[in-house]
mmCIF file of the N, C-alpha and C atoms, coordinates in Angstrom:
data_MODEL
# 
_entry.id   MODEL 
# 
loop_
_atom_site.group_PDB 
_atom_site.id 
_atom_site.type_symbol 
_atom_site.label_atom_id 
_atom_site.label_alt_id 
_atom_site.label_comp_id 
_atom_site.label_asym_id 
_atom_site.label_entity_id 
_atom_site.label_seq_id 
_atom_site.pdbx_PDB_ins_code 
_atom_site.Cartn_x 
_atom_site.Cartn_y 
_atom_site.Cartn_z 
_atom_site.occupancy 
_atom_site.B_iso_or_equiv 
_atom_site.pdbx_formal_charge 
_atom_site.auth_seq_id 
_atom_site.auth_comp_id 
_atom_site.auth_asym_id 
_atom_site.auth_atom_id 
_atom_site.pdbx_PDB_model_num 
ATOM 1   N N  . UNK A 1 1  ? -46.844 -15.536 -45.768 1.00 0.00 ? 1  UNK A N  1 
ATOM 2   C CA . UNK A 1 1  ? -45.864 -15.827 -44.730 1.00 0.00 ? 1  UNK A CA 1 
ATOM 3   C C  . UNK A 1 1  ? -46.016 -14.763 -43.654 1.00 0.00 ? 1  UNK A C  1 
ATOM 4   N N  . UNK A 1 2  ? -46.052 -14.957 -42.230 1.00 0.00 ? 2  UNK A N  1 
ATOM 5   C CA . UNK A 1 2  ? -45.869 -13.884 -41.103 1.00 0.00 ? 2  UNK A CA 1 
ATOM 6   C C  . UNK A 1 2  ? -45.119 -14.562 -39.948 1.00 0.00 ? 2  UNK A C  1 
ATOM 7   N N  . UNK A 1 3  ? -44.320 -13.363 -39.991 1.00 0.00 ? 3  UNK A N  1 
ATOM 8   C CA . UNK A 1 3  ? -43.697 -13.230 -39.075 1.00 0.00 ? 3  UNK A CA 1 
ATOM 9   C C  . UNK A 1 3  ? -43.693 -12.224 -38.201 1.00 0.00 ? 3  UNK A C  1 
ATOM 10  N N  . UNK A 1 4  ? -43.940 -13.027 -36.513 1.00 0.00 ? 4  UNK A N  1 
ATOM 11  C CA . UNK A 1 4  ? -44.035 -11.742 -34.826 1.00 0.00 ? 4  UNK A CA 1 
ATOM 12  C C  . UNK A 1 4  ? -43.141 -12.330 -34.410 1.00 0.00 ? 4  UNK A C  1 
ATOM 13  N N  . UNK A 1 5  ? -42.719 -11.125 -33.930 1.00 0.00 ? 5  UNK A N  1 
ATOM 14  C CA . UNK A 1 5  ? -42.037 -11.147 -32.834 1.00 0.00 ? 5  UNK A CA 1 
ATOM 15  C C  . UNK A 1 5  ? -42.485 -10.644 -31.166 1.00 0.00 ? 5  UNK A C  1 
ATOM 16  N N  . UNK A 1 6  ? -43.845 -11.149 -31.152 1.00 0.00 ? 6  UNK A N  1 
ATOM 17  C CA . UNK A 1 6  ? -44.798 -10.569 -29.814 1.00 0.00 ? 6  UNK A CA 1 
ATOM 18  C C  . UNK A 1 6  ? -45.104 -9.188  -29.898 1.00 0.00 ? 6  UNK A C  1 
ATOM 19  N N  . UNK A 1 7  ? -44.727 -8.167  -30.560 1.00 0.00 ? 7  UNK A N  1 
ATOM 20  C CA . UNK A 1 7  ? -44.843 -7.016  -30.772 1.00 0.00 ? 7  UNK A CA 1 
ATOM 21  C C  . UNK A 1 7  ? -45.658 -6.268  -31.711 1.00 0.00 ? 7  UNK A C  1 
ATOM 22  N N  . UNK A 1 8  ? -44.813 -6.590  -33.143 1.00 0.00 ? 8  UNK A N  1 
ATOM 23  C CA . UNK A 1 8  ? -45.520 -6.550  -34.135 1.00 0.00 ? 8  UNK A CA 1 
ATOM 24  C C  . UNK A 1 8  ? -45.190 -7.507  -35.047 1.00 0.00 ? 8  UNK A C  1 
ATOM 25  N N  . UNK A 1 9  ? -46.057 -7.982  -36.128 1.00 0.00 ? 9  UNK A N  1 
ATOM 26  C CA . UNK A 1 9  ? -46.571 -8.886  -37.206 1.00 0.00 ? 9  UNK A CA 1 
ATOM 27  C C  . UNK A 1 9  ? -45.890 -8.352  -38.722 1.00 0.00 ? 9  UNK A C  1 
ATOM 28  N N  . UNK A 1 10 ? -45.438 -8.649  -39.376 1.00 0.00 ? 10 UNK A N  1 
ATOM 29  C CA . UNK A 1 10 ? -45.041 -8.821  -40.823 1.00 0.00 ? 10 UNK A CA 1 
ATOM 30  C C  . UNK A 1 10 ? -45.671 -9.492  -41.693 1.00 0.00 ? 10 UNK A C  1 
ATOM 31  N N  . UNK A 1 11 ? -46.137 -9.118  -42.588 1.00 0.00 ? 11 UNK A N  1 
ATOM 32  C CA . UNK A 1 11 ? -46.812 -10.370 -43.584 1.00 0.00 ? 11 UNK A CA 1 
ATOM 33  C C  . UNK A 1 11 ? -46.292 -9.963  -44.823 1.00 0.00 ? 11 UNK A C  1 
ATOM 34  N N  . UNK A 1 12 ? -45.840 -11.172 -45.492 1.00 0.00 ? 12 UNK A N  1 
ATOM 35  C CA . UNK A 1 12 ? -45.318 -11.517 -46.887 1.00 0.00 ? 12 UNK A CA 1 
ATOM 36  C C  . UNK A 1 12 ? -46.599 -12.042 -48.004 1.00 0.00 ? 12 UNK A C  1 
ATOM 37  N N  . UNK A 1 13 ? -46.580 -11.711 -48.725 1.00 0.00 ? 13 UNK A N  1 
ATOM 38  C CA . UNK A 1 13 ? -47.595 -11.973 -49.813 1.00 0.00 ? 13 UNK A CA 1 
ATOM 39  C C  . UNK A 1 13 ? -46.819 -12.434 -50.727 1.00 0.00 ? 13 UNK A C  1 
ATOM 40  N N  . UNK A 1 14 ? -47.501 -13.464 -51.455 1.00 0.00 ? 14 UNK A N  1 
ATOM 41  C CA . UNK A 1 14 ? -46.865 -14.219 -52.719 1.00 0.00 ? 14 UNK A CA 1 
ATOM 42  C C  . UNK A 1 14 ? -48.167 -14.654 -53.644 1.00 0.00 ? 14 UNK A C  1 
ATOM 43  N N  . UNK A 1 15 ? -48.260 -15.680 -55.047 1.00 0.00 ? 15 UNK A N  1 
ATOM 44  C CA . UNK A 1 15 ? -49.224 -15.686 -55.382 1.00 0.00 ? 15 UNK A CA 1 
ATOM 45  C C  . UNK A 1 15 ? -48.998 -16.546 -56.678 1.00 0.00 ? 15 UNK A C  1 
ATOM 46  N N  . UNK A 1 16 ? -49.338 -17.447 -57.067 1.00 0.00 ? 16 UNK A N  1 
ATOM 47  C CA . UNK A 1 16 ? -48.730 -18.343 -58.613 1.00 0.00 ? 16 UNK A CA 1 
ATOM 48  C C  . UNK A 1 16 ? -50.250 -18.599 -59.157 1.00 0.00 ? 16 UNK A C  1 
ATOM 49  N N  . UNK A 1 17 ? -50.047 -18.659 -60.570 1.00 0.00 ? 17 UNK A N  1 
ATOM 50  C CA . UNK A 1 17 ? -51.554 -18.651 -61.172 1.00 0.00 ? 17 UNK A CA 1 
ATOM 51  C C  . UNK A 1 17 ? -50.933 -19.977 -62.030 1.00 0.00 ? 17 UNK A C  1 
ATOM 52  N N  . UNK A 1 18 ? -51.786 -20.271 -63.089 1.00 0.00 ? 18 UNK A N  1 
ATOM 53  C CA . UNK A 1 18 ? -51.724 -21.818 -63.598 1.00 0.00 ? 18 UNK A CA 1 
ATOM 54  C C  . UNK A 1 18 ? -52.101 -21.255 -64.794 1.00 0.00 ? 18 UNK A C  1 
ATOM 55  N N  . UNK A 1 19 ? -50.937 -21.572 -65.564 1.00 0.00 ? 19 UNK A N  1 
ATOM 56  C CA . UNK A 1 19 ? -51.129 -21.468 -67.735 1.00 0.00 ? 19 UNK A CA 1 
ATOM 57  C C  . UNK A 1 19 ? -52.029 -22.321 -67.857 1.00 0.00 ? 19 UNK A C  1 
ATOM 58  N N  . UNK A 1 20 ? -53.514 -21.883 -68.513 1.00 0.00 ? 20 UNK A N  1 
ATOM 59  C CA . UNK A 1 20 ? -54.508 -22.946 -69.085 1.00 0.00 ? 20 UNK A CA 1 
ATOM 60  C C  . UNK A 1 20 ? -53.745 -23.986 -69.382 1.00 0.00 ? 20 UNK A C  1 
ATOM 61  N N  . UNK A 1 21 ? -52.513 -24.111 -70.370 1.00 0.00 ? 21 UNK A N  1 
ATOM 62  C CA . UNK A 1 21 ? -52.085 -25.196 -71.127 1.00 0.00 ? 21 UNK A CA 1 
ATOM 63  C C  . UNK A 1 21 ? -50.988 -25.810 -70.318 1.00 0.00 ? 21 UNK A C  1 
ATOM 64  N N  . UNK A 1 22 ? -51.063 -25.447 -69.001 1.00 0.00 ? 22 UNK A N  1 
ATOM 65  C CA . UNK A 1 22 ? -49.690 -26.463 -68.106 1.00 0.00 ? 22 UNK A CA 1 
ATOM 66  C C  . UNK A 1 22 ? -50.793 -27.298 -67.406 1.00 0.00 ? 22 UNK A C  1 
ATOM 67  N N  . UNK A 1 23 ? -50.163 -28.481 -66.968 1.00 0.00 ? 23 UNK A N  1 
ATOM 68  C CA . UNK A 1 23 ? -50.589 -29.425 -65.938 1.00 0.00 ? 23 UNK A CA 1 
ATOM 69  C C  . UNK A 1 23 ? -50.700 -28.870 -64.662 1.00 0.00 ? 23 UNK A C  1 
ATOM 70  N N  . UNK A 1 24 ? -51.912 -29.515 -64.550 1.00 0.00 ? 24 UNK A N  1 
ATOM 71  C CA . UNK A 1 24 ? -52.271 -29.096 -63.093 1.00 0.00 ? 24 UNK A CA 1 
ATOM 72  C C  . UNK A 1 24 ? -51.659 -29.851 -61.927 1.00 0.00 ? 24 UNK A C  1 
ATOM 73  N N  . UNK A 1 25 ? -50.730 -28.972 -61.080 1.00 0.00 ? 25 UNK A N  1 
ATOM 74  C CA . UNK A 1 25 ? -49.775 -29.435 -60.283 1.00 0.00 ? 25 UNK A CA 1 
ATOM 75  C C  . UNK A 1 25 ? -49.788 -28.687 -58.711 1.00 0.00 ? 25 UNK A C  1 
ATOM 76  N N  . UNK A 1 26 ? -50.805 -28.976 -58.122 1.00 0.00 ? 26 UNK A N  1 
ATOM 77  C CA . UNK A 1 26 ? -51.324 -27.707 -56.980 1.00 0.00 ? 26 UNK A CA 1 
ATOM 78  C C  . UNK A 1 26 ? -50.209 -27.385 -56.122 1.00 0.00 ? 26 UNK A C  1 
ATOM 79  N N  . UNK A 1 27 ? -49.331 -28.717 -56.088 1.00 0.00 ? 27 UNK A N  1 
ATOM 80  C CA . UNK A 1 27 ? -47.857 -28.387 -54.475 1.00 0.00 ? 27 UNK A CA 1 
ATOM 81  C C  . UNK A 1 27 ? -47.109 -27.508 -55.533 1.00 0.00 ? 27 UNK A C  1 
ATOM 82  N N  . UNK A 1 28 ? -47.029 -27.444 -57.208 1.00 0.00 ? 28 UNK A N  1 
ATOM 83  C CA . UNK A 1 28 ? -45.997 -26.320 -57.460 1.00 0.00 ? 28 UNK A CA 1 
ATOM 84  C C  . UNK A 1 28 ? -46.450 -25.175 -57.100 1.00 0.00 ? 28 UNK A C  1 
ATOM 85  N N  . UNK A 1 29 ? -47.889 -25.188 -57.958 1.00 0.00 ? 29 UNK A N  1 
ATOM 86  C CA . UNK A 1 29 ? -48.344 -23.377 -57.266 1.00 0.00 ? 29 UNK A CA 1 
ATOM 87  C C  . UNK A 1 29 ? -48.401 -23.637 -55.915 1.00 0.00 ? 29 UNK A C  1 
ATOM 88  N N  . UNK A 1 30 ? -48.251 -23.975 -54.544 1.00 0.00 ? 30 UNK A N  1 
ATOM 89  C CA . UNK A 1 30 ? -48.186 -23.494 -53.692 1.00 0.00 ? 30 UNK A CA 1 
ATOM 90  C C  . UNK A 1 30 ? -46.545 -23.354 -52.953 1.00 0.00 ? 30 UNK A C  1 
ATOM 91  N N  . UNK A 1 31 ? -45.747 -24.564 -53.898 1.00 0.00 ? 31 UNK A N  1 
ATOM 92  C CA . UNK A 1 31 ? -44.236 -23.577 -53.673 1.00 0.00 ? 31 UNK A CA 1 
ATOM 93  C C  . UNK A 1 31 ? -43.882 -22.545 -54.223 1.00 0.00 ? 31 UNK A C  1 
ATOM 94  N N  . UNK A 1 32 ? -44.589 -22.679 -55.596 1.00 0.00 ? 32 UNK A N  1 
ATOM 95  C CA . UNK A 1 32 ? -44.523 -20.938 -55.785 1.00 0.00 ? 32 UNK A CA 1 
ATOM 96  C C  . UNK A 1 32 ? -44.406 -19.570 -55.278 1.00 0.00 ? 32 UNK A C  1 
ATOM 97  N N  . UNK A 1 33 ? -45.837 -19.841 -54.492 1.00 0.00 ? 33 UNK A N  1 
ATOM 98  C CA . UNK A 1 33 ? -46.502 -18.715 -53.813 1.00 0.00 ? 33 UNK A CA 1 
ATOM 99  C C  . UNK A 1 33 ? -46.146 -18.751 -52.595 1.00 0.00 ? 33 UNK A C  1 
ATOM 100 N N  . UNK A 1 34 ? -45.321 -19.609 -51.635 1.00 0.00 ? 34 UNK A N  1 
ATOM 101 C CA . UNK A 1 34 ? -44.964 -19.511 -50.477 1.00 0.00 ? 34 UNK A CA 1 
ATOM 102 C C  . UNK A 1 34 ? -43.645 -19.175 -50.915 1.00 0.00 ? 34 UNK A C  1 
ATOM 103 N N  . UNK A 1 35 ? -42.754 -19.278 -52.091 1.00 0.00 ? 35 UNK A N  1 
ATOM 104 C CA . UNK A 1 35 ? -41.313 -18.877 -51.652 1.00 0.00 ? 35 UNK A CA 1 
ATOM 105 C C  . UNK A 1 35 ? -41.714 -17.271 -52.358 1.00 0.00 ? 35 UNK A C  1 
ATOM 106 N N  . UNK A 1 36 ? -42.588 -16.990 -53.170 1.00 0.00 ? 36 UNK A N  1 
ATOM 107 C CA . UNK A 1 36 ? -42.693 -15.691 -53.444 1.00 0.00 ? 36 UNK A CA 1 
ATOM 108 C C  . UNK A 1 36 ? -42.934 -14.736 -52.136 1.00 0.00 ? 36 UNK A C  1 
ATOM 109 N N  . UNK A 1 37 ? -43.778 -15.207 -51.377 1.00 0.00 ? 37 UNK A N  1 
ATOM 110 C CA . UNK A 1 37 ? -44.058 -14.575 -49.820 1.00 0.00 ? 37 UNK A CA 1 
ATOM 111 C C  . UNK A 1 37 ? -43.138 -14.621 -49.192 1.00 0.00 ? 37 UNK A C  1 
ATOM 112 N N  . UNK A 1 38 ? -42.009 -15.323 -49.207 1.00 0.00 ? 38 UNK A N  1 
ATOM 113 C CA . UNK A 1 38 ? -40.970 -15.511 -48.456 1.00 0.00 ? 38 UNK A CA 1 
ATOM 114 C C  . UNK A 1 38 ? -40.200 -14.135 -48.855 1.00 0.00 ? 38 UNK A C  1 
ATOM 115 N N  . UNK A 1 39 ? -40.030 -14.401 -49.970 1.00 0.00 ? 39 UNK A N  1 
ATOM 116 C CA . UNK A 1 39 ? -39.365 -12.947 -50.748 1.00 0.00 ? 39 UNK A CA 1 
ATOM 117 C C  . UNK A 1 39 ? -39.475 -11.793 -50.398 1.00 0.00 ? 39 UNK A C  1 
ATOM 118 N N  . UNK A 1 40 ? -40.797 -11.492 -50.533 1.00 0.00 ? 40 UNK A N  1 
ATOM 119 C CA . UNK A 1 40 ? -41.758 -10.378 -49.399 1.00 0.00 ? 40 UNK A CA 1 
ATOM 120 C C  . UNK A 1 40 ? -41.104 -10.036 -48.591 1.00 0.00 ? 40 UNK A C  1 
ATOM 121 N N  . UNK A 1 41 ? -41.334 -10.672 -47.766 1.00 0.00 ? 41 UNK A N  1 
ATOM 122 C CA . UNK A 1 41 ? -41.448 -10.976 -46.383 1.00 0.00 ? 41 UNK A CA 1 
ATOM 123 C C  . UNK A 1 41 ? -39.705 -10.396 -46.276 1.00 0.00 ? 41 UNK A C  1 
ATOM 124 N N  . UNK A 1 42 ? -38.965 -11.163 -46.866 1.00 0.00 ? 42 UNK A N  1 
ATOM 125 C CA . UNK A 1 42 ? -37.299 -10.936 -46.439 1.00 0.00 ? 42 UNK A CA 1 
ATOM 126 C C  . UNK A 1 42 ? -37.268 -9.467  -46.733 1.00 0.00 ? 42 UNK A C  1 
ATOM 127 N N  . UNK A 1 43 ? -37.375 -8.753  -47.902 1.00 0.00 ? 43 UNK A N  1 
ATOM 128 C CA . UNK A 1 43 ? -37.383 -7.534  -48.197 1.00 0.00 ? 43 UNK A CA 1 
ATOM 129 C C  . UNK A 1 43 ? -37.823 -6.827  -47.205 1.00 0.00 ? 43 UNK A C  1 
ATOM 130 N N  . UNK A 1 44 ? -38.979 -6.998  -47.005 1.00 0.00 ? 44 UNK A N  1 
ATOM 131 C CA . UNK A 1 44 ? -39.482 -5.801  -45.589 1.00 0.00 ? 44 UNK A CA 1 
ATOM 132 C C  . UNK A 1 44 ? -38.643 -6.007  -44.576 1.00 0.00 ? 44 UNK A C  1 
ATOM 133 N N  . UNK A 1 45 ? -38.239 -6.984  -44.214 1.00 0.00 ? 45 UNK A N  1 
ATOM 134 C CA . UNK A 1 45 ? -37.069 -7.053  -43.012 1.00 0.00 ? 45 UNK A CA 1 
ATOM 135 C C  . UNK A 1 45 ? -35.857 -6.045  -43.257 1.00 0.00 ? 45 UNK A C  1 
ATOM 136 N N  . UNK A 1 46 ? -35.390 -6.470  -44.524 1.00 0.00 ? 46 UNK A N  1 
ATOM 137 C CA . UNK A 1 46 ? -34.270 -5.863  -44.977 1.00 0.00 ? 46 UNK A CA 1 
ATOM 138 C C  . UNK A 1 46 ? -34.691 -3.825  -44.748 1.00 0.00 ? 46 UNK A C  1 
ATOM 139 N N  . UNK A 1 47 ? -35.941 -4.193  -45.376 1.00 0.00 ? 47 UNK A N  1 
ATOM 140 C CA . UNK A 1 47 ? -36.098 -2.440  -45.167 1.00 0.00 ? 47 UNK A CA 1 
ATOM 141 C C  . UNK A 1 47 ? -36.267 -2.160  -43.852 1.00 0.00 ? 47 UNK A C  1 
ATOM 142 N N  . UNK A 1 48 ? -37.006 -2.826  -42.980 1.00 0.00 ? 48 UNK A N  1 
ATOM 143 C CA . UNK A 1 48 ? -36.753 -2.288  -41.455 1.00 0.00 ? 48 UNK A CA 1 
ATOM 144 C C  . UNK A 1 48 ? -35.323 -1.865  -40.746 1.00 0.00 ? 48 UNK A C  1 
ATOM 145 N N  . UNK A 1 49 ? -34.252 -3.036  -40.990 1.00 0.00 ? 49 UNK A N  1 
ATOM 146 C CA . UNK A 1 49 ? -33.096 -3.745  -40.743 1.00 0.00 ? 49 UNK A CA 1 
ATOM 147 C C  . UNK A 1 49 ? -32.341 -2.003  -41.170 1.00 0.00 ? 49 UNK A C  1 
ATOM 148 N N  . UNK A 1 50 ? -32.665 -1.700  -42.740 1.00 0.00 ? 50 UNK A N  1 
ATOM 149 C CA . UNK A 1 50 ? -32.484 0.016   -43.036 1.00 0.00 ? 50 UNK A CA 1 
ATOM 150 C C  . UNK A 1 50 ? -32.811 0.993   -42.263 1.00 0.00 ? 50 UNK A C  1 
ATOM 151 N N  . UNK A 1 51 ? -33.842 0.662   -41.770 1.00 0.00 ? 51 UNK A N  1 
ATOM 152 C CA . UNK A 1 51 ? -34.726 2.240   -41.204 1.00 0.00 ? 51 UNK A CA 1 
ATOM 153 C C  . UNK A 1 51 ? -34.172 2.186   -40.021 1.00 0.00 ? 51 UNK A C  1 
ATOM 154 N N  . UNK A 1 52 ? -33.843 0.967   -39.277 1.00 0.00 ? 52 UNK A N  1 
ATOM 155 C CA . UNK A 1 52 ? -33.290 1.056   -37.680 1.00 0.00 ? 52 UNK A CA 1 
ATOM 156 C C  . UNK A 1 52 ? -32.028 1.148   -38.013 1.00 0.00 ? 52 UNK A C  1 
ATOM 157 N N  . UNK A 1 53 ? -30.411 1.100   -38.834 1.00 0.00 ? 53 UNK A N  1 
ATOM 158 C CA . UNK A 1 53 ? -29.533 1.222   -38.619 1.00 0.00 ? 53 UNK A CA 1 
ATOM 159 C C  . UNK A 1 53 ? -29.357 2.866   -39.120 1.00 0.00 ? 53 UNK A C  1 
ATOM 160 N N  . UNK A 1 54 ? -30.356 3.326   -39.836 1.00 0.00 ? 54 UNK A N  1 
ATOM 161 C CA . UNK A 1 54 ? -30.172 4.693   -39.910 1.00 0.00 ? 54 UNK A CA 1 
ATOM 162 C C  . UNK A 1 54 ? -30.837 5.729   -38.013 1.00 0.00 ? 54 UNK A C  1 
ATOM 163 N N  . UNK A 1 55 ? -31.893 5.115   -37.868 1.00 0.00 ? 55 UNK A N  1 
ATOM 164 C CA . UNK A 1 55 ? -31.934 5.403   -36.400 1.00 0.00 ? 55 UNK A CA 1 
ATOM 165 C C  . UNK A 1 55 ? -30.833 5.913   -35.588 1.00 0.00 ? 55 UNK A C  1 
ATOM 166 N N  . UNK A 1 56 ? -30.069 4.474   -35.642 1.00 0.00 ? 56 UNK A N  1 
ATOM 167 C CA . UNK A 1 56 ? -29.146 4.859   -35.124 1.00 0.00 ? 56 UNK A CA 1 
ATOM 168 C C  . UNK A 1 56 ? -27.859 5.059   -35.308 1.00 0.00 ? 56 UNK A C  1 
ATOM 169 N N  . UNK A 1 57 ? -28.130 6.292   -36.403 1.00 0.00 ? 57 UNK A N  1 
ATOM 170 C CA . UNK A 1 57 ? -26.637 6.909   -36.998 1.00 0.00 ? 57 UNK A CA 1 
ATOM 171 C C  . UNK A 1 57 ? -25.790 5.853   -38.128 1.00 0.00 ? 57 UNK A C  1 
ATOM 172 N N  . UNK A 1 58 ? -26.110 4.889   -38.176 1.00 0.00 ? 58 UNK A N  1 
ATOM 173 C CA . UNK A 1 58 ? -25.490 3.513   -38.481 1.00 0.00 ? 58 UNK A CA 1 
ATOM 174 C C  . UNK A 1 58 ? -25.944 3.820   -40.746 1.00 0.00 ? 58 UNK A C  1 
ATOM 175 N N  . UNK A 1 59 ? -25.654 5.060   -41.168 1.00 0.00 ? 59 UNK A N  1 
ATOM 176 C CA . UNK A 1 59 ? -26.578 4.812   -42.307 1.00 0.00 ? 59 UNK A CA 1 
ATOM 177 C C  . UNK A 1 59 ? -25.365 4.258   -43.337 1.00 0.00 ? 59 UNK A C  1 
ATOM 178 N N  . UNK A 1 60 ? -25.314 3.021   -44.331 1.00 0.00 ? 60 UNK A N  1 
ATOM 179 C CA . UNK A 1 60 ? -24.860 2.790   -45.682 1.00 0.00 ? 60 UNK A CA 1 
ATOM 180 C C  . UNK A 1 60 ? -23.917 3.960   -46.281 1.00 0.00 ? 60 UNK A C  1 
ATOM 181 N N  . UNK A 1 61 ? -23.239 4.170   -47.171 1.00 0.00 ? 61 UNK A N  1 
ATOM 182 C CA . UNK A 1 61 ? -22.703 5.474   -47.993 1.00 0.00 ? 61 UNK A CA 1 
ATOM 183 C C  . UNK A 1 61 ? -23.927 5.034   -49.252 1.00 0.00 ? 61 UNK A C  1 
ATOM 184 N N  . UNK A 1 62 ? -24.552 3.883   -50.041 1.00 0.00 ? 62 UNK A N  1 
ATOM 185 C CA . UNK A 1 62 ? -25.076 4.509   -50.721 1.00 0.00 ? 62 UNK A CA 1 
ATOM 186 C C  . UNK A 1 62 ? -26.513 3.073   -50.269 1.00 0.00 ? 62 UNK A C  1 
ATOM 187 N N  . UNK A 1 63 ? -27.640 3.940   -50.434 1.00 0.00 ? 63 UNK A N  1 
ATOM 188 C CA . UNK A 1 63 ? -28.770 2.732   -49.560 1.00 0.00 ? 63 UNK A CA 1 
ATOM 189 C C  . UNK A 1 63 ? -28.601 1.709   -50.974 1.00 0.00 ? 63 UNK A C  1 
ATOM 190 N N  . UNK A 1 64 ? -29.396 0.646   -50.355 1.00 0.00 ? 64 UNK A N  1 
ATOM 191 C CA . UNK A 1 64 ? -29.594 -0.433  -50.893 1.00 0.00 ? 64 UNK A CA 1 
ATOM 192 C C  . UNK A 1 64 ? -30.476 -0.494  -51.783 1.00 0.00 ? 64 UNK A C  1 
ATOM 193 N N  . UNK A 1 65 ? -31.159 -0.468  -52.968 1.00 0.00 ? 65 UNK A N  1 
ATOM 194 C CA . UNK A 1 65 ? -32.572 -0.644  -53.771 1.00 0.00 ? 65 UNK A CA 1 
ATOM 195 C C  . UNK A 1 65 ? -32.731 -2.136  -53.704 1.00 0.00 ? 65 UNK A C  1 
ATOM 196 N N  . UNK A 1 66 ? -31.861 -3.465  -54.121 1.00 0.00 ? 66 UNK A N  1 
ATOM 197 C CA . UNK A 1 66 ? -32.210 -4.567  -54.090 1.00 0.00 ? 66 UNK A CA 1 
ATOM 198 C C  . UNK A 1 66 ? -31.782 -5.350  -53.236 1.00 0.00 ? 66 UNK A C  1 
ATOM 199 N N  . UNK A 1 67 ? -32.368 -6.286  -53.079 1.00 0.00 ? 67 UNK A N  1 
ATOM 200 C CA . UNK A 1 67 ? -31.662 -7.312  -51.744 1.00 0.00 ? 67 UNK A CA 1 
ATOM 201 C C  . UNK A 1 67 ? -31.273 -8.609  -52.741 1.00 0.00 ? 67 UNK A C  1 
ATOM 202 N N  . UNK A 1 68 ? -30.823 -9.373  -51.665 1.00 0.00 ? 68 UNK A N  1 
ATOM 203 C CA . UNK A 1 68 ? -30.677 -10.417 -51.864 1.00 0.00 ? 68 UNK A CA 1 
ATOM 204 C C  . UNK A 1 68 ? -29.186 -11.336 -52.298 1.00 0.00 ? 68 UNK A C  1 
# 
């Protein structure tokens, strides 16, 4: 997944593999692996979304470790 904003680029990585013994179902592994990138992808926002409200004085009382 990437996301610009004309400036700079974000990229989300995701990734689903296939149990020898499951059916082969290619649109699941690729909803898999696109909502896993999505995941990514939101997190790094979230950590930017951190790093700029501490910028500007704006910091949490205790930071965040998980999102969502």
């Amino acid at each position: 997944a990437v996301l610009g904003n004309g400036k700079t680029q974000m990229v989300g990585r995701g990734k689903a593999r296939c149990n020898p013994q499951d059916v082969e179902i290619p649109a699941i592994g690729d909803e898999l692996a696109a909502s896993r990138a999505m995941r990514d992808l939101a997190g790094q926002l979230m950590h930017a979304a951190d790093r700029d409200l501490a910028a500007v004085g704006a910091v949490p009382d205790l930071p965040r470790t998980t999102y969502g």
